[in-house]
Structure formats: C-alpha cells, structure tokens
Backbone as CSV, one residue per row, in Angstrom:
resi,resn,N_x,N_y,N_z,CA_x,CA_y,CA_z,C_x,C_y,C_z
1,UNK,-63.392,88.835,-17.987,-64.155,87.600,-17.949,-65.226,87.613,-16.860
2,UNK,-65.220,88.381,-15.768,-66.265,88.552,-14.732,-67.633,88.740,-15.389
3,UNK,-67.299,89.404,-16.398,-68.747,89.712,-16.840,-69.679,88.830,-17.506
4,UNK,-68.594,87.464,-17.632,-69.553,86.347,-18.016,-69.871,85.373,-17.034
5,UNK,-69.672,85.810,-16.087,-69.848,85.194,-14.683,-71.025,84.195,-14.718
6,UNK,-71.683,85.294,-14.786,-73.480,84.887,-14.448,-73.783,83.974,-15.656
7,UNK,-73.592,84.837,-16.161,-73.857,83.217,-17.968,-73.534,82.014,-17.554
8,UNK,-72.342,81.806,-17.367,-71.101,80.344,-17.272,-71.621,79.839,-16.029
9,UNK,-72.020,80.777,-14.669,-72.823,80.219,-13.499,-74.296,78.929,-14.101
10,UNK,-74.826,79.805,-14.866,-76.084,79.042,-14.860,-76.043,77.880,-16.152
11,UNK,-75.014,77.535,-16.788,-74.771,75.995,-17.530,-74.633,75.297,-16.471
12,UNK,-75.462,73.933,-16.523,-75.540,73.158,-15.174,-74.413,72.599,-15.799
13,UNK,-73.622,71.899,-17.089,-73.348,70.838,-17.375,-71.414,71.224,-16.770
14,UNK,-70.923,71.018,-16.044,-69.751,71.280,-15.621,-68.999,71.684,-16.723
15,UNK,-68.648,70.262,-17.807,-67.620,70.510,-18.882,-68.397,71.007,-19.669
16,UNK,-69.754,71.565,-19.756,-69.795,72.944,-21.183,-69.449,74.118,-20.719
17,UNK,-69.798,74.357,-19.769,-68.904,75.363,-18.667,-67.638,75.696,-18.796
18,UNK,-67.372,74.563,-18.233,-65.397,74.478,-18.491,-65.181,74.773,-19.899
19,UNK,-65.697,74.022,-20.863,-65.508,74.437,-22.072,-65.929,75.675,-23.101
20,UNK,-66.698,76.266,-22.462,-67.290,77.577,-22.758,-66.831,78.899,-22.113
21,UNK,-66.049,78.468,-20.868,-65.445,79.368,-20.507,-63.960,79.607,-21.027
22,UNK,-63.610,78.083,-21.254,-62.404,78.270,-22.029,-62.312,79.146,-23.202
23,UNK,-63.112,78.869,-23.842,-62.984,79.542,-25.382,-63.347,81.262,-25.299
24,UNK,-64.420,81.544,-23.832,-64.270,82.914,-23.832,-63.063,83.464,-23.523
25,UNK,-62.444,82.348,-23.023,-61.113,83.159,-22.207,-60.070,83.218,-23.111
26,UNK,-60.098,82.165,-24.241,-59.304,82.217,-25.438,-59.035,83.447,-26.158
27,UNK,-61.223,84.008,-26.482,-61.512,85.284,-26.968,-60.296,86.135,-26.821
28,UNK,-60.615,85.972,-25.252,-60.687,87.505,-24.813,-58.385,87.975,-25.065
29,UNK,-58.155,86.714,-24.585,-56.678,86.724,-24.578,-56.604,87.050,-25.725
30,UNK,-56.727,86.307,-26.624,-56.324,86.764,-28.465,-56.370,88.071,-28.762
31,UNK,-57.303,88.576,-28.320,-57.930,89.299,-28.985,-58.391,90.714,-28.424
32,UNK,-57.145,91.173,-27.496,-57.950,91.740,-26.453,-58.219,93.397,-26.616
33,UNK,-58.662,93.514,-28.111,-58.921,94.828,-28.285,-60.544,94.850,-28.635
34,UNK,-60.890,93.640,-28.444,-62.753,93.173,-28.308,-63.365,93.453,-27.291
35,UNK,-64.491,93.891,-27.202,-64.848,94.342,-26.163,-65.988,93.443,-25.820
36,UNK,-65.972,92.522,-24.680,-66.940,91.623,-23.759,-68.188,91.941,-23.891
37,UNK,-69.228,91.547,-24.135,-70.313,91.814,-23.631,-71.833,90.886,-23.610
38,UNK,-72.520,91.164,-22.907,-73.447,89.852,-22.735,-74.881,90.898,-23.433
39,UNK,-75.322,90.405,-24.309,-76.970,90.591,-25.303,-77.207,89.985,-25.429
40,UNK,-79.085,89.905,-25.686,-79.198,88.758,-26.234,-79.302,87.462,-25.334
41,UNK,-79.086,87.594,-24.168,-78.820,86.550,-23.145,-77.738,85.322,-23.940
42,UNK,-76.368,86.140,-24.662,-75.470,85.537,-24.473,-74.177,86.599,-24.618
43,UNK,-73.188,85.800,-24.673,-71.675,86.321,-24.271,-71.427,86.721,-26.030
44,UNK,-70.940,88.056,-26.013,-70.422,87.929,-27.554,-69.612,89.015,-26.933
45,UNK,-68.485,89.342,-28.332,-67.182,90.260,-28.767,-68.277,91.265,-29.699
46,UNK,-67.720,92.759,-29.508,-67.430,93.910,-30.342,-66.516,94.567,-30.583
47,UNK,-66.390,94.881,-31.494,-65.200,95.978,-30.968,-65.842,96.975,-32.130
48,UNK,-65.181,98.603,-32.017,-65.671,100.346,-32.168,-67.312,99.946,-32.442
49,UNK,-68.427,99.394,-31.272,-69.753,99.173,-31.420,-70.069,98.306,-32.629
50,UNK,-69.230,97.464,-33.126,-69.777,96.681,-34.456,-69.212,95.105,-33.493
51,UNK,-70.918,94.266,-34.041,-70.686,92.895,-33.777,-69.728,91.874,-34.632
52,UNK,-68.673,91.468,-33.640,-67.570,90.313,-34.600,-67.936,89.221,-33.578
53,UNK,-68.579,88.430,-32.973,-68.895,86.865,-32.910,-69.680,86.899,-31.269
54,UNK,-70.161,85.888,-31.638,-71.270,85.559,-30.034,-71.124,83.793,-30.045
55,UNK,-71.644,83.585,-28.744,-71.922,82.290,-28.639,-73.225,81.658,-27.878
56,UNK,-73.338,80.609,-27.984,-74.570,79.880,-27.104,-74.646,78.811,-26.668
57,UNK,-75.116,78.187,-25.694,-75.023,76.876,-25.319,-76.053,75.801,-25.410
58,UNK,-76.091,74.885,-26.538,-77.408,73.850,-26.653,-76.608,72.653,-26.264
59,UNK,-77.543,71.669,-26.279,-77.658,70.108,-25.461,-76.373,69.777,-25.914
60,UNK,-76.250,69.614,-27.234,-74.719,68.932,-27.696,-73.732,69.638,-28.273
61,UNK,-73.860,71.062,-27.992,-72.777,71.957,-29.047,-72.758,73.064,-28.274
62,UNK,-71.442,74.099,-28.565,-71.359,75.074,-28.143,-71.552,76.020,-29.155
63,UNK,-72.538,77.227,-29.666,-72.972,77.428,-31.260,-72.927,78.969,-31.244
64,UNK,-71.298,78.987,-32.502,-70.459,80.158,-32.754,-71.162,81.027,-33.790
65,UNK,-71.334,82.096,-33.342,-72.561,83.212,-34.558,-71.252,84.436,-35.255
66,UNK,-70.441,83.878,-36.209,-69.971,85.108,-37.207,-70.409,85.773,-37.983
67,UNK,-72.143,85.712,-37.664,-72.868,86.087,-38.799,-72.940,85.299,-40.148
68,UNK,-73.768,85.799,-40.845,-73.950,84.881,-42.025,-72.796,85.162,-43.164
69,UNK,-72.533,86.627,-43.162,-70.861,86.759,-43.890,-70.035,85.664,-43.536
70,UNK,-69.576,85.871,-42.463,-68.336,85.253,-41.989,-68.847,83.235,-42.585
71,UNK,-69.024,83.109,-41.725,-70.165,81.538,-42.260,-70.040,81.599,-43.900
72,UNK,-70.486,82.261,-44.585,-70.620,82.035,-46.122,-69.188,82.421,-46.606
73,UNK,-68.038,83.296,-46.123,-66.806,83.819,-46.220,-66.120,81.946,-46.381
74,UNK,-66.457,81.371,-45.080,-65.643,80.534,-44.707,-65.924,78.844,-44.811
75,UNK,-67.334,78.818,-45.775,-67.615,78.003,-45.414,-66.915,76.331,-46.079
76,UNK,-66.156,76.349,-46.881,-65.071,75.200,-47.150,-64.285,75.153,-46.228
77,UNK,-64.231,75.831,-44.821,-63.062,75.404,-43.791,-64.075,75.183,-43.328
78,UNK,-65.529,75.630,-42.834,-66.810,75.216,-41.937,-66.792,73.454,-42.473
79,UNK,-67.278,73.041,-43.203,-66.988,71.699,-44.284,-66.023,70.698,-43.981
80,UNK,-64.861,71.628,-44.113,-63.725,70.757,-43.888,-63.484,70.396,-42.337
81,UNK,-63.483,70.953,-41.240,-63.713,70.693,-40.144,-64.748,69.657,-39.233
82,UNK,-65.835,69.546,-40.783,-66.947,68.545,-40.184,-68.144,69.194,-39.443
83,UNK,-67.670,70.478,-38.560,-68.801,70.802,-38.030,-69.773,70.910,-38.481
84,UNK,-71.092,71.162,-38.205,-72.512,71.145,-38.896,-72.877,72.628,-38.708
85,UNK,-73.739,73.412,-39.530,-73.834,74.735,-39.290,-75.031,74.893,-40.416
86,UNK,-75.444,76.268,-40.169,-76.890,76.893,-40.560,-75.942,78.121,-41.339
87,UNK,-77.086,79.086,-41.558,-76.532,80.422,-42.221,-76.166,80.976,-41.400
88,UNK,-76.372,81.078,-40.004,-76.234,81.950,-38.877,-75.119,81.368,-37.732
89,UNK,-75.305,80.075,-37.322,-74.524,79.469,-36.386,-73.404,78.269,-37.221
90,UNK,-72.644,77.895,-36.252,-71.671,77.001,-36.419,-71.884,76.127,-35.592
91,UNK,-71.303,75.105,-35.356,-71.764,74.069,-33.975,-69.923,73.458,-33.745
92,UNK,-69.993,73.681,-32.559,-68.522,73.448,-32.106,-69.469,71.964,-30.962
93,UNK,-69.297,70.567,-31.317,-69.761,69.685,-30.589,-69.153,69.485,-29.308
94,UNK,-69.390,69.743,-28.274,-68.877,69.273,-27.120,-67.971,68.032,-27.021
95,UNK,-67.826,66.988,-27.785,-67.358,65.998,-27.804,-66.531,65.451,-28.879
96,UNK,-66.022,67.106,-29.421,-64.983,67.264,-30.384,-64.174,68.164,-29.728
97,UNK,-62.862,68.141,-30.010,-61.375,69.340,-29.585,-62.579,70.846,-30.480
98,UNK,-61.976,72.013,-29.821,-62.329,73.152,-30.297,-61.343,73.614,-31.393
99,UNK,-61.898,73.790,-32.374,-61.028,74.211,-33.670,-60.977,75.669,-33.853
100,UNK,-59.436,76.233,-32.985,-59.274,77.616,-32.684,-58.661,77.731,-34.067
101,UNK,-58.129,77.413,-34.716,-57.600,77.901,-36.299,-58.777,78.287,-36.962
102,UNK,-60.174,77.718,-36.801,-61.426,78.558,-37.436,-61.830,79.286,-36.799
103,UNK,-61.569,79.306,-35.875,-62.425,80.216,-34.931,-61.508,81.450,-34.965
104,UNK,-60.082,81.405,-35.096,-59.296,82.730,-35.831,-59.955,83.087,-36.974
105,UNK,-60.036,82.038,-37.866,-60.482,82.579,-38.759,-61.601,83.248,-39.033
106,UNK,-62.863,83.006,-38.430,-63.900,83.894,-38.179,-63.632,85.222,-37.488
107,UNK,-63.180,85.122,-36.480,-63.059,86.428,-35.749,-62.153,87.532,-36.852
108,UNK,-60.994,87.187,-37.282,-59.994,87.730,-38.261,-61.103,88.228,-39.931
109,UNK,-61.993,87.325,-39.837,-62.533,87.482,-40.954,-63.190,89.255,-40.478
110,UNK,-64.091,88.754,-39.367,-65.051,89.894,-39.258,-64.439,91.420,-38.753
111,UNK,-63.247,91.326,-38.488,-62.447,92.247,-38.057,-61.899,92.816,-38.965
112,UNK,-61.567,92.306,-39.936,-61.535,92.993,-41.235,-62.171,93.434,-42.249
113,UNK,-63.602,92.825,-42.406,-64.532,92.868,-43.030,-65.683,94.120,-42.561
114,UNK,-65.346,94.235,-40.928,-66.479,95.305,-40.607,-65.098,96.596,-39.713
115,UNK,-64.108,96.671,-40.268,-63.203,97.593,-39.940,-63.471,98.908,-40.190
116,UNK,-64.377,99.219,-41.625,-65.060,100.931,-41.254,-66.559,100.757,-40.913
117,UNK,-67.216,99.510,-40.364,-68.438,99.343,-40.169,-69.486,100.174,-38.954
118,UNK,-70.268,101.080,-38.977,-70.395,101.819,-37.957,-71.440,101.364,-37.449
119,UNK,-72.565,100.291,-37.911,-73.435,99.678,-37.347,-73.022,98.665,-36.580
120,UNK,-74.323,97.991,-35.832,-73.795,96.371,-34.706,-73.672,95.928,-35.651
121,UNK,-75.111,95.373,-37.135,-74.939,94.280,-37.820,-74.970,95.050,-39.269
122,UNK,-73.996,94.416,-40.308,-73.807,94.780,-41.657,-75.137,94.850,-41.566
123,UNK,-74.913,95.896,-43.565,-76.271,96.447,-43.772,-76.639,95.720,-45.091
C-alpha cells in the first residue's frame, strides 16, 4: 500500500481518502496475487503484466475502470446496484456504502477472462 502513498496524500477531501484507501486496501488483501501499481496518474491492479481494474477520484464518486468487458460482462448487477456508469468507468458515490460483492465481481470477472492474456489491454 506505500506505493499509493503519494496518490491518497494529494485527495484533499479526508473521507475520499479514507475511502479510497480503504478499498485499495480491500484490493490488495483479497487479492493479493495483484500486483499494485500507479499509471496513468492512478492506482490500479495487474497481475502476469495484464490490466484487471484501476481507480480515480472525481468530485462525487470514486470511478472503478474493469474495462469495457468487465462493465458490459456485468452490467445487470452495474443496474441493479444503482450506480451510474459509462462503457469504461463505474461510479462508486461517495455517499453510498461500497458494493464489494461487485467489485468481486469485476475483479473475478477480469481474472478469469484475461487468464492467458499477454497484453495490458484485451485485443
């Protein structure tokens, strides 16, 4: 988690912080055959050099990138959860509980989906 130091330093907003660090730290516990890393000027998971999820921090959301697979894989639980989302991002609202049962489910999705994948991003 050190290595998201500097990221999580510069959110002025305390609780997106707190809350953004939580969920990296969630990552990283779950999951801890992912490998940390900051691109992109944000915090995302790889694992054998292929991208499985990133995140970012805007005004009212914390905004989860499974790619557009994962997102189109999932998107009747994206729906059902309420969150609002694009082809690319998800929006986890700051002023909603974090919904780690999707957020398994994304990560689980892409971990299986890019398991002989030898690129960062599908082709």
């Amino acid at each position: 988690m050190e290595l998201f130091d500097e990221f999580l330093a510069k959110i002025e907003n305390e609780q997106y912080q707190s809350r953004t660090r939580e969920v990296l730290s969630w990552v990283s516990d779950q999951y801890p055959q992912l490998v940390p890393r900051i691109a992109w000027n944000q915090p995302m998971f790889t694992v054998h050099g292929t991208f499985i999820i990133a995140f970012s921090v805007a005004k009212h959301h914390l905004a989860v990138t499974p790619e557009k697979a994962g997102i189109d894989h999932l998107v009747f639980e994206i729906e059902k959860s309420g969150y609002s989302y694009t082809s690319m991002i998800v929006r986890f609202p700051w002023n909603k509980p974090v919904d780690y049962e999707l957020l398994t489910k994304m990560i689980e999705f892409n971990l299986d989906d890019k398991k002989e994948c030898v690129t960062f991003w599908r082709k």
